[in-house]
MIFISE-955928 format. One record per residue: residue in three letters; x, y, z of N, C-alpha, C, CB in turn. Coordinates in pm, whole numbers, padded with zeros to 5 digits, always signed. Glycine has a CB too. Layout:
N
AlaXYZXYZXYZXYZ;...
! end
This chain:
294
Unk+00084-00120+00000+00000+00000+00000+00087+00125+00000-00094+00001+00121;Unk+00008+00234-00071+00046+00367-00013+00069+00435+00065+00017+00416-00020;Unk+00182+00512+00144+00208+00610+00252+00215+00732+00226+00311+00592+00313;Unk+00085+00756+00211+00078+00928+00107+00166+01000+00198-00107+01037+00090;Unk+00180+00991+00343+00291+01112+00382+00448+01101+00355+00286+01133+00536;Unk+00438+00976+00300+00599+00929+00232+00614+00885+00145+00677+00851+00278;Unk+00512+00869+00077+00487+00842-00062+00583+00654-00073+00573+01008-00178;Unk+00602+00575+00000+00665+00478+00017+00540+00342-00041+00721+00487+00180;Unk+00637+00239-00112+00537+00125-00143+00592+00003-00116+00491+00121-00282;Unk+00523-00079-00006+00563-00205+00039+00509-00318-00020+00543-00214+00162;Unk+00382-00317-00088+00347-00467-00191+00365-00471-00301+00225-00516-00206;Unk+00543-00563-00277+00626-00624-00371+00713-00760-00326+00716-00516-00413;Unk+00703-00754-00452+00853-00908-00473+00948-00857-00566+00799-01093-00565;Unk+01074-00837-00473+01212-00847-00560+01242-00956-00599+01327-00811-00502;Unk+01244-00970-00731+01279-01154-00783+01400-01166-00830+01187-01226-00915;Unk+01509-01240-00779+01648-01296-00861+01645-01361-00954+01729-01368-00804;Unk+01592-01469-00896+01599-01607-00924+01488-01617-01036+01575-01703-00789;Unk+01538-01715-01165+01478-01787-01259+01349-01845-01224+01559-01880-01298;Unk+01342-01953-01149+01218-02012-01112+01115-01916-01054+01245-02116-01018;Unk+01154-01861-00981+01052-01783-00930+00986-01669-00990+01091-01744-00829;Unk+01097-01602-01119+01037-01560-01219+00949-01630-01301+01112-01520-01278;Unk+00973-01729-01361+00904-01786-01484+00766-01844-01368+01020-01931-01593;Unk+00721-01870-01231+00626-01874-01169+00522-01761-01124+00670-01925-01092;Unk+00610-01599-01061+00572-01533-01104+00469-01466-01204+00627-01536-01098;Unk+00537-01505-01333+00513-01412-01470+00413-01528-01536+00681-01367-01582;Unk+00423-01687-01495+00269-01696-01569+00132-01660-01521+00243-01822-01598;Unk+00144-01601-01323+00008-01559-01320-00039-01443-01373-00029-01555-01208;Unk+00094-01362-01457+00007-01258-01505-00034-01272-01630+00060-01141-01496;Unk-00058-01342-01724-00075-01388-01846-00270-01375-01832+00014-01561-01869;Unk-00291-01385-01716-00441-01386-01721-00479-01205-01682-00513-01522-01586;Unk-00415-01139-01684-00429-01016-01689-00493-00955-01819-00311-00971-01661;Unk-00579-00852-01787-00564-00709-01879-00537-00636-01939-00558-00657-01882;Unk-00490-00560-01822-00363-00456-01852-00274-00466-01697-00431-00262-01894;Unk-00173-00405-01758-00082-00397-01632-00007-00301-01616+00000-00491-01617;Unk+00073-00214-01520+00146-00116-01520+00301-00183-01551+00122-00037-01387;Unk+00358-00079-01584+00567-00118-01623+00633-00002-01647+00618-00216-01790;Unk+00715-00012-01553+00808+00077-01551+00968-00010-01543+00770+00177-01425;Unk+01057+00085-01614+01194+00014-01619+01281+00115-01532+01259-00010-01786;Unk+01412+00013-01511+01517+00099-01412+01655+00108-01517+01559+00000-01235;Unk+01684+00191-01543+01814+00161-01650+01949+00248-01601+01770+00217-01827;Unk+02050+00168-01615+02172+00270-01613+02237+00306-01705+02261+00243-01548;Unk+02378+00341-01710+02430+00409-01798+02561+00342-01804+02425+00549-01772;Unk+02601+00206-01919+02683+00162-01918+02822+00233-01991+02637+00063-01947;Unk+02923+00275-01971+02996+00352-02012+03098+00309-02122+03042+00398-01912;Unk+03118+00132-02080+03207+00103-02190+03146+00041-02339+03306+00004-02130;Unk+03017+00027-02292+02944+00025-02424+02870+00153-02479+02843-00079-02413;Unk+02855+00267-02407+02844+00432-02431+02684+00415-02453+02948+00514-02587;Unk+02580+00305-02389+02455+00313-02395+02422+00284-02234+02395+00215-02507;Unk+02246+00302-02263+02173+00298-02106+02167+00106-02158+01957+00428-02069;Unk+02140+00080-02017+02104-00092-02026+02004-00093-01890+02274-00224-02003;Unk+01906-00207-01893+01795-00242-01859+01862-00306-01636+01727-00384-02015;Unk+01786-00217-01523+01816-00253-01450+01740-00358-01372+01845-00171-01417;Unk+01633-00308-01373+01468-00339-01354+01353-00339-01450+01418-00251-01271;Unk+01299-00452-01416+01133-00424-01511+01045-00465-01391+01089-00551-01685;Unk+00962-00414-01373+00835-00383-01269+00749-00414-01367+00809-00224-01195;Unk+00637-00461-01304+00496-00504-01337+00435-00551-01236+00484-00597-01435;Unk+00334-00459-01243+00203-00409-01159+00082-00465-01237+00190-00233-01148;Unk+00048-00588-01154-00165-00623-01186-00207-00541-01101-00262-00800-01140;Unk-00344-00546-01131-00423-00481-01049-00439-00519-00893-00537-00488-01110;Unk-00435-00637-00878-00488-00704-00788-00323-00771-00727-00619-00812-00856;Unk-00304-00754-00582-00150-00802-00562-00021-00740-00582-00131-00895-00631;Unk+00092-00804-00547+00237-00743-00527+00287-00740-00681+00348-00845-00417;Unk+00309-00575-00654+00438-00555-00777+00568-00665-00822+00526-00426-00726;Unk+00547-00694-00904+00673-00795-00956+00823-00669-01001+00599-00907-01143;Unk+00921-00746-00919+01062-00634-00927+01130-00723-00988+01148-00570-00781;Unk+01162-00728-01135+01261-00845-01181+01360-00786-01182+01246-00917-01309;Unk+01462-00852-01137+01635-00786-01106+01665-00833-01255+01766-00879-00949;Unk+01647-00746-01395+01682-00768-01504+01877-00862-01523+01652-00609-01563;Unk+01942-00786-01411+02062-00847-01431+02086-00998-01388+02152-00767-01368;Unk+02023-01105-01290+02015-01170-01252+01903-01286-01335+02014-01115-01149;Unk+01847-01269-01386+01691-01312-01452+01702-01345-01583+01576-01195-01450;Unk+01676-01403-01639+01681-01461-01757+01566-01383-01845+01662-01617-01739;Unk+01595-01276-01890+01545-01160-01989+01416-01278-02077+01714-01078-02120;Unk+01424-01375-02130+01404-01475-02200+01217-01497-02144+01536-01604-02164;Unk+01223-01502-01991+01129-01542-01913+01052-01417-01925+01172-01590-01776;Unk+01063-01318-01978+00965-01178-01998+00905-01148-02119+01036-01052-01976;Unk+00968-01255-02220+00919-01219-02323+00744-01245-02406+01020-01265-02380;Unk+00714-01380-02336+00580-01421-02427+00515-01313-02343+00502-01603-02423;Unk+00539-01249-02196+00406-01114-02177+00456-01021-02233+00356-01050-02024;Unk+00576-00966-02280+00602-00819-02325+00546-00837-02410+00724-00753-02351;Unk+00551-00935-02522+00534-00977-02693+00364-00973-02702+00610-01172-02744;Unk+00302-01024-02582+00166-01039-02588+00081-00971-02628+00129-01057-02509;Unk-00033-00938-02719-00097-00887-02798-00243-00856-02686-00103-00983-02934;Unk-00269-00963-02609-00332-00952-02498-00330-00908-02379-00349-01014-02483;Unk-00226-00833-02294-00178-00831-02181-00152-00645-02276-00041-00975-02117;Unk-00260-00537-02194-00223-00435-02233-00109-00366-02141-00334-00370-02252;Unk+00044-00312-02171+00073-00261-02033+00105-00100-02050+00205-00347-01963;Unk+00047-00030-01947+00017+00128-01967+00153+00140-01888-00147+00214-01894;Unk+00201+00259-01928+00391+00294-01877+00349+00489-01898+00582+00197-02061;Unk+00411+00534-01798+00422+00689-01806+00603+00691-01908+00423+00776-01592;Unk+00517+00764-02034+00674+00823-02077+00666+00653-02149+00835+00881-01911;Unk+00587+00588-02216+00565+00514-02281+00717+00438-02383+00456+00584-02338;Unk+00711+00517-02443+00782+00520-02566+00942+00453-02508+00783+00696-02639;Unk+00971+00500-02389+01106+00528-02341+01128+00361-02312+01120+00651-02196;Unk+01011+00320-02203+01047+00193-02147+01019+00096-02264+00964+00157-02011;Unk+00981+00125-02378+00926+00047-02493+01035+00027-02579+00812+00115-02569;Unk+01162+00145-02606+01298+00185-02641+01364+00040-02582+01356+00346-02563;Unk+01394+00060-02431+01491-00011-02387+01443-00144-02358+01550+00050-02283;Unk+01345-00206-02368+01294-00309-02392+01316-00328-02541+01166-00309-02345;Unk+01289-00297-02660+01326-00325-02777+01506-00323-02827+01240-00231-02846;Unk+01565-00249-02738+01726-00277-02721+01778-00376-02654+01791-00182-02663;Unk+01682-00486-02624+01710-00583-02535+01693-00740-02610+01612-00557-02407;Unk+01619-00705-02688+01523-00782-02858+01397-00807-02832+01574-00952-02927;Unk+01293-00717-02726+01214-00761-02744+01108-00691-02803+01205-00807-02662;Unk+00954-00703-02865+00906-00649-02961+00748-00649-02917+00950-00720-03089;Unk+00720-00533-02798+00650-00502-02741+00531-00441-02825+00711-00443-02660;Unk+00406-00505-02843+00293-00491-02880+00137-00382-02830+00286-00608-02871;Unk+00143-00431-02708+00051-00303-02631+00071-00250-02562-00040-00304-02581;Unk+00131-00134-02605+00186-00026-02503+00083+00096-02527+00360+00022-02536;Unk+00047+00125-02359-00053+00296-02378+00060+00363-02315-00241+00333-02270;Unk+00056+00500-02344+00110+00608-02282+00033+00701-02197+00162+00673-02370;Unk+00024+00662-02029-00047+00768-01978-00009+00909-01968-00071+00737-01872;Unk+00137+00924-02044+00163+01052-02041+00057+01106-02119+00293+01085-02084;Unk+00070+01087-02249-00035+01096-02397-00170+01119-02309-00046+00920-02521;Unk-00218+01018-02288-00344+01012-02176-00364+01134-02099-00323+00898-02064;Unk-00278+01186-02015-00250+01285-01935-00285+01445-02014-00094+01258-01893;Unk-00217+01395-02154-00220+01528-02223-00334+01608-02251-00170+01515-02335;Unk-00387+01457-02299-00556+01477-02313-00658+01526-02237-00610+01378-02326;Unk-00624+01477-02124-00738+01506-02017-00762+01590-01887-00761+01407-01976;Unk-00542+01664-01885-00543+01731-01820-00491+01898-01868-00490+01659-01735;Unk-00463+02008-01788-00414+02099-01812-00264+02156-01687-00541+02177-01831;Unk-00169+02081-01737-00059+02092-01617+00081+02167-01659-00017+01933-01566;Unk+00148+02213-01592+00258+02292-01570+00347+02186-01657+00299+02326-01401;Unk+00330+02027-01576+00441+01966-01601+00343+01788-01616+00576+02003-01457;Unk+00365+01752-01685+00334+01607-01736+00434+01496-01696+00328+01607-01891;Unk+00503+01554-01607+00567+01441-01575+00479+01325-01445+00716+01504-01525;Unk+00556+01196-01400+00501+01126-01293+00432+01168-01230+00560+01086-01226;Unk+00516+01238-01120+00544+01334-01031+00429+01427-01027+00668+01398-01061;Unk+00431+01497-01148+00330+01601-01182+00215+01570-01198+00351+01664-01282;Unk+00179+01473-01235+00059+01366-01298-00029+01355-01166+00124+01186-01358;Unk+00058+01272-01043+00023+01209-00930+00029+01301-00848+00090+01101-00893;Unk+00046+01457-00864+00027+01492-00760-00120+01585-00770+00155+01552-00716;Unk-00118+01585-00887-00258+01648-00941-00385+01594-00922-00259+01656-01074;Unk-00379+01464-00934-00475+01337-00925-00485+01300-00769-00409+01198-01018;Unk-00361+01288-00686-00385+01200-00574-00349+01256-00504-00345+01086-00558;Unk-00294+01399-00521-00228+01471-00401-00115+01400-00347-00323+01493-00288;Unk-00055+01337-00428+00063+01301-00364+00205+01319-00399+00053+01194-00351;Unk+00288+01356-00340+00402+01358-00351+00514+01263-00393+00413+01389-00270;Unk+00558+01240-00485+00659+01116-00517+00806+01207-00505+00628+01031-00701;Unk+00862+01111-00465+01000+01115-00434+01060+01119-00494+01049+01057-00384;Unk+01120+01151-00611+01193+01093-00775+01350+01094-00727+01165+01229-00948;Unk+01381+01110-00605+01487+01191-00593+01642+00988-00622+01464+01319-00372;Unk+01512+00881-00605+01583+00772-00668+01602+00777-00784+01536+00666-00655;Unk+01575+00807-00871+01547+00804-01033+01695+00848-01051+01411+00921-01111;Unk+01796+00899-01034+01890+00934-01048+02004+00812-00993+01880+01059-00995;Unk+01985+00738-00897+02072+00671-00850+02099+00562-00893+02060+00663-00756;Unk+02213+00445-00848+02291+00371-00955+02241+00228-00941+02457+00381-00936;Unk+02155+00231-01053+02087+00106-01049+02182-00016-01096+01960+00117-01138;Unk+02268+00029-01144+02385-00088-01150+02448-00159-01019+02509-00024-01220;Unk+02437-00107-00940+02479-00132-00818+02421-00219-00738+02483-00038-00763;Unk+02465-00322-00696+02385-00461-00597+02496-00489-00483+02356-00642-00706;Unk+02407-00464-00328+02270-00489-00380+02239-00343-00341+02170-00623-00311;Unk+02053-00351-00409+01986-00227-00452+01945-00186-00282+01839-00255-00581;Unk+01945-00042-00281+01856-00064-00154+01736-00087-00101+01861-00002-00107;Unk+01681-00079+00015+01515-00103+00025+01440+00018-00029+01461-00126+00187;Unk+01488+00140-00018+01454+00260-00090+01443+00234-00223+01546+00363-00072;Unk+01537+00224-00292+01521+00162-00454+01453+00115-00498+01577+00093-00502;Unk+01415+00014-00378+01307-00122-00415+01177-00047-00427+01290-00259-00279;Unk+01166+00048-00371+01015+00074-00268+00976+00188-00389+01038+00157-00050;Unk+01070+00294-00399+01052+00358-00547+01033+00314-00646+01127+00412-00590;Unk+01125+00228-00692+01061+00158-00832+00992+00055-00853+01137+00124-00910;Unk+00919-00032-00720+00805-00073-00726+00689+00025-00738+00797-00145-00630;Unk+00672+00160-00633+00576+00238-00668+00536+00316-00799+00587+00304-00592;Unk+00631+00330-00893+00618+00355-01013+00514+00293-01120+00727+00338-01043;Unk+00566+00167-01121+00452+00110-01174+00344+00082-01100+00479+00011-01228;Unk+00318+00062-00995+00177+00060-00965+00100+00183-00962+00161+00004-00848;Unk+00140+00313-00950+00068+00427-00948+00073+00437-01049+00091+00528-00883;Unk+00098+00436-01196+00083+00414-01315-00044+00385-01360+00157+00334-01345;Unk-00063+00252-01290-00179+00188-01326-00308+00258-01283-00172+00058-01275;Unk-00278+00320-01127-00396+00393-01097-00422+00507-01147-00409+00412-00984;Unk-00271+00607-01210-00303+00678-01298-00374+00670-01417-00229+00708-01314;Unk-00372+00525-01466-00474+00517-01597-00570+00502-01578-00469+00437-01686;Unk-00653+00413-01472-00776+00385-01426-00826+00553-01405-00771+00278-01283;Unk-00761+00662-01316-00824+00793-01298-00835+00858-01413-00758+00876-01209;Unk-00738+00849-01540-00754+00930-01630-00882+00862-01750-00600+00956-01682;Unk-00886+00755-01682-01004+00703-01802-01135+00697-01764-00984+00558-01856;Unk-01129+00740-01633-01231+00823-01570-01322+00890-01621-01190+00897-01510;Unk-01187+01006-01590-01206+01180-01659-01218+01208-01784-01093+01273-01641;Unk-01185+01099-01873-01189+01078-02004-01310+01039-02036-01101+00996-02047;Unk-01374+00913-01941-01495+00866-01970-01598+01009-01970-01532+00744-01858;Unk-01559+01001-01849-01714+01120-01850-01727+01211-01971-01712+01246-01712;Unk-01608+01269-01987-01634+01346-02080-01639+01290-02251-01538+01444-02052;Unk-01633+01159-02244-01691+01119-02387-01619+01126-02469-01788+01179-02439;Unk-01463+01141-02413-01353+01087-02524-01225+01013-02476-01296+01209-02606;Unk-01271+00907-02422-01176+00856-02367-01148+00734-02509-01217+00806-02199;Unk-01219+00694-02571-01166+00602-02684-01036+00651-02804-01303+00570-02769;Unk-01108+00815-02807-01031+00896-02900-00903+00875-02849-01070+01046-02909;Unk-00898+00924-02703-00788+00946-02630-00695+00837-02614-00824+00988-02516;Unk-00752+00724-02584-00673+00630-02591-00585+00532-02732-00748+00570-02523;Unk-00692+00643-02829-00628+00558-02950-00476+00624-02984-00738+00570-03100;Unk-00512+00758-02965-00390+00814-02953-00238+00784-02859-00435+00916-02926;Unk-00308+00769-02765-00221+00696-02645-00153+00542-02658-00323+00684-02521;Unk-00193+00499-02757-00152+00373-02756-00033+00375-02889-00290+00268-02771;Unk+00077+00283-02826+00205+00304-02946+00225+00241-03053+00324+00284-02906;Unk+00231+00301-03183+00281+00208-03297+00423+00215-03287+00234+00248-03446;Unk+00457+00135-03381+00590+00102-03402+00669+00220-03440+00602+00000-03499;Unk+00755+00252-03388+00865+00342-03407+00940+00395-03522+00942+00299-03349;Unk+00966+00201-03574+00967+00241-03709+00890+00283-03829+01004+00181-03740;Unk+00737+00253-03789+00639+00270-03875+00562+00153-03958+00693+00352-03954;Unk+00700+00060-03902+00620-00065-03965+00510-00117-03886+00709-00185-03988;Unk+00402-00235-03913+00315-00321-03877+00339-00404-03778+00284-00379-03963;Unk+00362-00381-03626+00401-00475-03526+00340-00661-03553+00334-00398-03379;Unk+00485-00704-03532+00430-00853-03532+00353-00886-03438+00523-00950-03526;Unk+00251-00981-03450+00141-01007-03348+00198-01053-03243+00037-01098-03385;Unk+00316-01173-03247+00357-01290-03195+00271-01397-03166+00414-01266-03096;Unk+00127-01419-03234+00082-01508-03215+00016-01529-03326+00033-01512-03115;Unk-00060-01666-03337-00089-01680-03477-00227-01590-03518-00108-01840-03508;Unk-00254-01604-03683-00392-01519-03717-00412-01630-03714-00439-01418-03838;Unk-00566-01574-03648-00688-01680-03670-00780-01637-03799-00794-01685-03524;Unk-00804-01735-03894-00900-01700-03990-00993-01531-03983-01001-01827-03972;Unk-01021-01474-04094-01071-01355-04080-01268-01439-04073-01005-01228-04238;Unk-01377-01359-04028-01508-01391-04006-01513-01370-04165-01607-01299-03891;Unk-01597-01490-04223-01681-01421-04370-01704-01277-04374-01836-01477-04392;Unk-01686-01239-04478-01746-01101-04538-01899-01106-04589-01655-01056-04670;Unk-02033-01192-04507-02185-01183-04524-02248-01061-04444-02253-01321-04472;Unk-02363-01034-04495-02460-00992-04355-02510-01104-04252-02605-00926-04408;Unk-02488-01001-04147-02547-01106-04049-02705-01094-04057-02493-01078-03889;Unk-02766-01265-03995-02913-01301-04011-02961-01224-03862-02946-01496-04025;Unk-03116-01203-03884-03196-01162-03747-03102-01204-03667-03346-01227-03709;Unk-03127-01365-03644-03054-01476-03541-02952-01405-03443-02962-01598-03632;Unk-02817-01428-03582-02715-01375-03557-02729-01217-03446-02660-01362-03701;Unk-02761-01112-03533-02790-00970-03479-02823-00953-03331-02904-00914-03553;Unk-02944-01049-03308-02993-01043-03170-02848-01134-03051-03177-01140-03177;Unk-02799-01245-03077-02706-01273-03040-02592-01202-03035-02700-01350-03077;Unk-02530-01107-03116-02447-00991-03091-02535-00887-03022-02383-00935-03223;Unk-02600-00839-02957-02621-00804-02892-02652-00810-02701-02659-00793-02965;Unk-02662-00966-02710-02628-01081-02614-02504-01057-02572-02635-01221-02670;Unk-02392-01079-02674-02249-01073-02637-02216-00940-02600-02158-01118-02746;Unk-02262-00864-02666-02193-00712-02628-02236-00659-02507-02227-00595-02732;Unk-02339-00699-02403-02409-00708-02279-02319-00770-02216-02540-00771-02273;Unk-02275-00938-02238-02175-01018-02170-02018-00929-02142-02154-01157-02272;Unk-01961-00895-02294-01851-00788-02269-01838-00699-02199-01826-00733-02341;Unk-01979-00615-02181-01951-00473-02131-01932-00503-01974-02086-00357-02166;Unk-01983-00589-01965-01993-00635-01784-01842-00710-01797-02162-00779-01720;Unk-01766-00768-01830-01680-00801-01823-01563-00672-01866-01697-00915-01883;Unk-01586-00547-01917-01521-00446-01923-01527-00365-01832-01537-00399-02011;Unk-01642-00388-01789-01646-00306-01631-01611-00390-01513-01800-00249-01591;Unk-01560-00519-01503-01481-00551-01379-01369-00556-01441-01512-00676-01295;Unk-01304-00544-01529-01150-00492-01578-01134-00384-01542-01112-00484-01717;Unk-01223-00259-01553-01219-00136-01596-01128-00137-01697-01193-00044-01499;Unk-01151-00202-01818-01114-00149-01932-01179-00119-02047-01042-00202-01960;Unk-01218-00017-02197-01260-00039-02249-01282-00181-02302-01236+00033-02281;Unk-01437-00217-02380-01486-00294-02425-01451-00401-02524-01550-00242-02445;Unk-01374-00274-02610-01300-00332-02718-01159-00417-02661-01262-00206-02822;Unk-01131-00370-02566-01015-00485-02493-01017-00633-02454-00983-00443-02371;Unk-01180-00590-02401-01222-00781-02396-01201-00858-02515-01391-00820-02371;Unk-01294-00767-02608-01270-00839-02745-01355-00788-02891-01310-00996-02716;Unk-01294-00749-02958-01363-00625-03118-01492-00691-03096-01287-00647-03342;Unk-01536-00571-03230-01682-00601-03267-01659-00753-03358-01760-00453-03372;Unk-01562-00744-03435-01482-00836-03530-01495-01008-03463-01297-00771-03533;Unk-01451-00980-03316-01477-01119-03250-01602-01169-03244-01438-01124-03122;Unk-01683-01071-03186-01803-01097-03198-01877-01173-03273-01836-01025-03206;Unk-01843-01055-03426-01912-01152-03571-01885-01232-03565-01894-01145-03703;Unk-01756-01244-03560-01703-01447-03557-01786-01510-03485-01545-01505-03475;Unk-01777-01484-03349-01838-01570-03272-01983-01617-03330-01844-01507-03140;Unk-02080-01551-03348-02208-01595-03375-02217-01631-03574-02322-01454-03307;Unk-02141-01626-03635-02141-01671-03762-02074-01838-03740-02048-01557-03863;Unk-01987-01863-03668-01929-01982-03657-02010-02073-03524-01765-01950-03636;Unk-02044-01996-03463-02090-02086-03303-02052-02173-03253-02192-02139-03283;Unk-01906-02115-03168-01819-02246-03165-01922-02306-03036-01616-02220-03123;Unk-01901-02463-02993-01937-02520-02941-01845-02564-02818-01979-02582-03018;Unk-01733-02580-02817-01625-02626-02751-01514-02519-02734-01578-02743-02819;Unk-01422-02545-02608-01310-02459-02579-01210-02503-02739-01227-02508-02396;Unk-01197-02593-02761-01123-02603-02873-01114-02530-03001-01140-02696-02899;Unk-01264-02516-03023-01316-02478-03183-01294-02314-03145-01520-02537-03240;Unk-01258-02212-03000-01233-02091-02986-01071-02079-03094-01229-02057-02807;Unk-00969-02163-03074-00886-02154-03195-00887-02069-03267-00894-02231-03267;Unk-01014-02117-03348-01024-02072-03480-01085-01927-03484-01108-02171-03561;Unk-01186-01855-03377-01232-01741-03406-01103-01623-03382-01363-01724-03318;Unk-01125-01555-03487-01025-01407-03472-01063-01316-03389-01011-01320-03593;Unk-00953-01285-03311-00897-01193-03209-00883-01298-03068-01009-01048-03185;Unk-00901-01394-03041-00923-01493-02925-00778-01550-02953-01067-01613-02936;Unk-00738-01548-02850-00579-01569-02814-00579-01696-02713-00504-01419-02732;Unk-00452-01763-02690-00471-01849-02561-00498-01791-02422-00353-01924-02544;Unk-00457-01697-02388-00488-01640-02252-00618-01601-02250-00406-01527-02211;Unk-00701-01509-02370-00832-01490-02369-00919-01635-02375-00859-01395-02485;Unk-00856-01716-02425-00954-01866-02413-00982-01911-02312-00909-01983-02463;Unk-00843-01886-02205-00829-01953-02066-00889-01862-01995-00687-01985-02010;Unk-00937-01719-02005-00999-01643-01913-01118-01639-01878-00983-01550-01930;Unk-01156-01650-02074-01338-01614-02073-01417-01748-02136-01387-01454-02196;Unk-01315-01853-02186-01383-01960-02256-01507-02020-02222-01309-02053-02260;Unk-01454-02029-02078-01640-02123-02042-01768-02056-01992-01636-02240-01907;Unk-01722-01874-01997-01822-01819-01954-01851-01753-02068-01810-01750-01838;Unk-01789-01788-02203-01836-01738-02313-01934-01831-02386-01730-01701-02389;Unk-01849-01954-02368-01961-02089-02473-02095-02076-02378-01887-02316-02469;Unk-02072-02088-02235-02234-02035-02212-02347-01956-02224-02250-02020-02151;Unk-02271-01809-02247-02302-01695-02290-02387-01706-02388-02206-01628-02320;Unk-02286-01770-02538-02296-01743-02698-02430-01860-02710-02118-01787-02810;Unk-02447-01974-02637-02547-02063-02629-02654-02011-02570-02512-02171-02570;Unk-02684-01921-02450-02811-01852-02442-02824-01783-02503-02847-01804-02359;Unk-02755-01708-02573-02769-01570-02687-02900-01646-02842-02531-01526-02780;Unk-02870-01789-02829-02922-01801-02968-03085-01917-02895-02763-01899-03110;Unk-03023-01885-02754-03198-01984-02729-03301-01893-02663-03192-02142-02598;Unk-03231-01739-02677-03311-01605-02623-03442-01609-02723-03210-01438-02642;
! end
């Protein structure tokens, strides 16, 4: 929790060790979105920054502190790469940089700075500035400067750059708020969210699933997408994430043009990933089966 008079954060795990990473990092695969922030120093004989820390913040539970130098970089990759697992980062672009200098090829990244831009009117857009506007609180940045190369780290270190990413996260939940109400938080977020740097078409890292026919949909069908989009929205509102995160309009069609029957035959519908199969599968085949005996 938070110590707004010290701005200090104690629910975390500093992780060394391999195993306990790769145990770690598959319970977050059933995530959302998540907060991330990186710790980097400044290696001198290679004349670049290099990766100290990666933090990741669920909603629910202890900040994950992977000691990047100790950890097998390897064990971060199917969630960075993940097409499903959204993770919101202040100053976006930066931790998305040194993660892609590392080889990896980060897919959903929001920028609550971007976010911030949108929805607020501030002196300064930084963390700091963000969180103190929103929560009245004071952050400490005065770690952000110190030598993350250095082990071991202190408990201060720890406690700062665990709080980073988790107030992140609550920074996006508040700004999509303020966004909601005012009826442009989709705009806002489309903006907020990163393409590729280079401009090219980010690889998915996972496979395409068949595109839905190009038909009109029947009565049948119609009234059953409307079934589902009831099922989603309630499932977007205990995420608190937009709708379209559970899953497009695109899934949808699929879903009721094909009617899968089984966790298996989900495979085949587009935008449904393995982690979305394992999240929503059996409360979807139930769903998509009352939708068509309504």
């Amino acid at each position: 929790m938070i110590d707004p008079a010290s701005s200090t954060f104690r629910d975390f795990r500093f992780i060394t060790d391999n195993n306990e990473a790769k145990n770690a990092l598959q319970n977050l695969h059933s995530e959302i979105i998540v907060g991330l922030d990186t710790e980097t120093y400044w290696d001198f004989s290679a004349n670049k920054s290099r990766v100290s820390l990666v933090q990741i913040a669920p909603r629910i539970g202890e900040v994950l502190v992977l000691d990047f130098l100790t950890v097998d970089g390897e064990l971060l990759r199917p969630l960075i790469e993940s097409p499903e697992v959204v993770m919101t980062a202040h100053n976006a672009r930066f931790d998305e940089g040194m993660l892609i200098g590392v080889g990896f090829r980060p897919v959903a990244f929001v920028d609550t700075l971007r976010l911030a831009r949108a929805a607020l009117r501030l002196p300064s857009y930084s963390l700091a500035g963000v969180v103190a506007h929103l929560f009245g609180i004071e952050l400490d940045k005065s770690y952000q400067k110190s030598n993350w190369k250095r082990r071991p780290l202190t408990r201060a270190q720890l406690e700062y750059a665990a709080l980073d990413a988790h107030i992140t996260l609550r920074v996006y939940d508040e700004l999509q708020r303020i966004l909601t109400e005012r009826g442009n938080f989709d705009e806002a977020l489309r903006a907020a969210t990163l393409t590729a740097s280079n401009g090219e078409t980010r690889a998915p890292g996972k496979r395409q699933a068949p595109q839905p026919p190009p038909r009109p949909l029947t009565d049948d069908e119609r009234r059953a997408i409307t079934c589902l989009k009831k099922w989603r929205l309630e499932k977007a509102f205990e995420g608190n994430v937009p709708a379209y995160m559970i899953c497009p309009d695109r899934t949808l069609e699929h879903l009721v043009m094909e009617r899968p029957s089984t966790i298996e035959a989900f495979n085949s519908i587009h935008g449904l990933g393995p982690s979305k199969i394992a999240r929503f599968g059996e409360d979807l085949l139930v769903t998509l089966k009352d939708a068509f005996s309504a």
